[in-house]
Structures are given as C-alpha cells and as structure tokens.
C-alpha positions in Angstrom: 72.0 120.8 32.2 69.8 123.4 33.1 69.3 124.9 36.3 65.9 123.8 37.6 67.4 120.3 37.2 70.2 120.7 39.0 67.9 122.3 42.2 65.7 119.4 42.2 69.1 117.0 42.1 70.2 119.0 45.6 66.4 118.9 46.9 66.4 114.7 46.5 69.7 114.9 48.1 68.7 117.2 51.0 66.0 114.8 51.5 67.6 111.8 51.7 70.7 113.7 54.4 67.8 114.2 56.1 65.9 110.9 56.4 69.3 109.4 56.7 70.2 111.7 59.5 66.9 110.9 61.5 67.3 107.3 61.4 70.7 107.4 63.2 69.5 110.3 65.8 66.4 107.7 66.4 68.6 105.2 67.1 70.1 107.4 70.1 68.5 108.0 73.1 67.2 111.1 72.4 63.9 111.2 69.8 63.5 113.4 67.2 60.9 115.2 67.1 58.2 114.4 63.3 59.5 110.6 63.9 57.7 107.5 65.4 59.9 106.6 68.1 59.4 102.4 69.3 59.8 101.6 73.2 62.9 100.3 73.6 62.9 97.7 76.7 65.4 98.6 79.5 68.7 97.3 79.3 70.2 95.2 82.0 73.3 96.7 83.7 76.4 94.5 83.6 77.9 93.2 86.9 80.9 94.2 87.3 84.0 92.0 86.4 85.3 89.7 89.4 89.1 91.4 89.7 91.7 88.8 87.3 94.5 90.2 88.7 96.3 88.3 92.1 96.3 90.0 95.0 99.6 90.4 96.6 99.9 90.2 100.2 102.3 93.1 101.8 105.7 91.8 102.5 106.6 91.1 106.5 109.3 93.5 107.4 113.0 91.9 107.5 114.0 90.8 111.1 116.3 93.7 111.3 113.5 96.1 110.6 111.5 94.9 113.1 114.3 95.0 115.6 114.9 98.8 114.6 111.0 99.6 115.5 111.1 97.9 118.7 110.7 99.4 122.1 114.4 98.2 122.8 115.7 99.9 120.0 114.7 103.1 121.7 117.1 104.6 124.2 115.7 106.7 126.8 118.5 108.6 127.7 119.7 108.7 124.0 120.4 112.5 122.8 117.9 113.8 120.6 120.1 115.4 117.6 118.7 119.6 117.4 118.0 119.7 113.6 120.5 122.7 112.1 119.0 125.6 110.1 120.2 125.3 106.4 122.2 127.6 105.0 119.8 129.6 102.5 117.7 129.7 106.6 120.5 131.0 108.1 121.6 133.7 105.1 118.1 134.9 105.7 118.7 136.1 109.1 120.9 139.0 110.6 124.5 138.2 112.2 122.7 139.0 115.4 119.9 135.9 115.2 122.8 134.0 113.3 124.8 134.3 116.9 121.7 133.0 118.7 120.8 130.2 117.0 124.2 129.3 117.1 124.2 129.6 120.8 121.4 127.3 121.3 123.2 124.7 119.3 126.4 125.3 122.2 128.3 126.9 119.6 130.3 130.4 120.1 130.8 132.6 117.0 132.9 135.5 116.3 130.1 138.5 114.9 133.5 140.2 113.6 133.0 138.0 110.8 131.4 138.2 107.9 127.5 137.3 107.8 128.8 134.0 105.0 131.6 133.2 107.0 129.8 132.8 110.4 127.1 130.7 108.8 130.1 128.6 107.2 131.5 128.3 110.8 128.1 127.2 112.4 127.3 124.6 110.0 131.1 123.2 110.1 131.1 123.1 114.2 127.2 122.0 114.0 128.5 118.8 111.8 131.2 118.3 113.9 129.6 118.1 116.9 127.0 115.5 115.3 129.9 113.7 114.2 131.4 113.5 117.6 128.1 112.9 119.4 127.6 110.0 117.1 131.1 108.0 118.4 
C-alpha cells in the first residue's frame, strides 16, 4: 500500500471518531458546540419511594428497669461513692499530691514508701473501703 492511501484510511476514521463522538456528547446535557442541538422537554422528578421496610416501635423497658429509674429507687441519704484516680493518674503525680488525694479519700499513707507502692496501697484501701461501704 502506499502511503497517501493509508493517510486517507486514518482521515475517514478520524472522521467517523468524531461524528461518533458528537452524537453521544449530544446526547448529554451539555451541547457541543458545530451541532444542532433539539429541546429536550423537562423531565418529571420521581416521588420518592413510600419506606417498605416496618417500622419497629422501641421496646418498653422491663419492670425492673423501670423500678431502678424510679424516684424510690433513689436514696437520699445514700453515700455517693468518690470516683478513685487510676493508676497511670496517680503515677503522674508526686508522692506529695499522691498523699493528698489519698487523704480526701479518708485514707493515711506512709510517704516512706515508694511512689508504686503508695499508689498500690491507695487503690487496695480505696477498693476496700468501696467493698465495705457496699455491705
């Protein structure tokens, strides 16, 4: 073959890509630009679906529950547990402010000790005292 055949071969298929490719872009929303574009008439929007899936009422809460939320159920001259610092909390602080916040939990610690074994000591009395406070 010789070569001015083969260029017009890739012209005719250049053209054709390209008719090809402005008919589908046409078809879009957006028009291209050397092409007769028709008025397309305005679709209508679909309602939206009615929901096919059952609602499920909430579940009461059991008798018990309810009895645990009650006014009754709360004591007014109940004690109030003080929450105790964890131990990475208390690790953080000095032996001093360990000794202090041990004190406002009504327990006595010996500062002798190491900074690991007085946290150890407050959190065993500290569970303890829940323990007994409970019975």
């Amino acid at each position: 073959m010789d070569p001015i055949s083969i260029i017009i071969g890739l012209v005719v298929v250049a053209g054709i890509a390209t008719v090809v490719y402005q008919k589908s872009s046409s078809s879009s929303d957006a028009p291209v630009s050397g092409t007769a574009t028709k008025a397309k008439a305005p679709v209508a929007k679909k309602a939206p679906a009615a929901s096919t899936t059952p609602t499920t009422k909430k579940a009461e809460p059991s008798a018990r529950v309810k009895a645990l939320k009650s006014d009754e159920a709360v004591k007014a001259n109940a004690p109030v547990a003080q929450k105790v610092p964890t131990k990475t909390a208390l690790l953080k602080l000095t032996k001093a402010n360990i000794e202090i916040e041990a004190r406002k939990h009504g327990i006595e610690l010996d500062a002798r000790k190491t900074k690991e074994n007085m946290v150890a000591d407050f959190q065993k009395t500290a569970k303890a005292n829940a323990k007994a406070a409970l019975k």
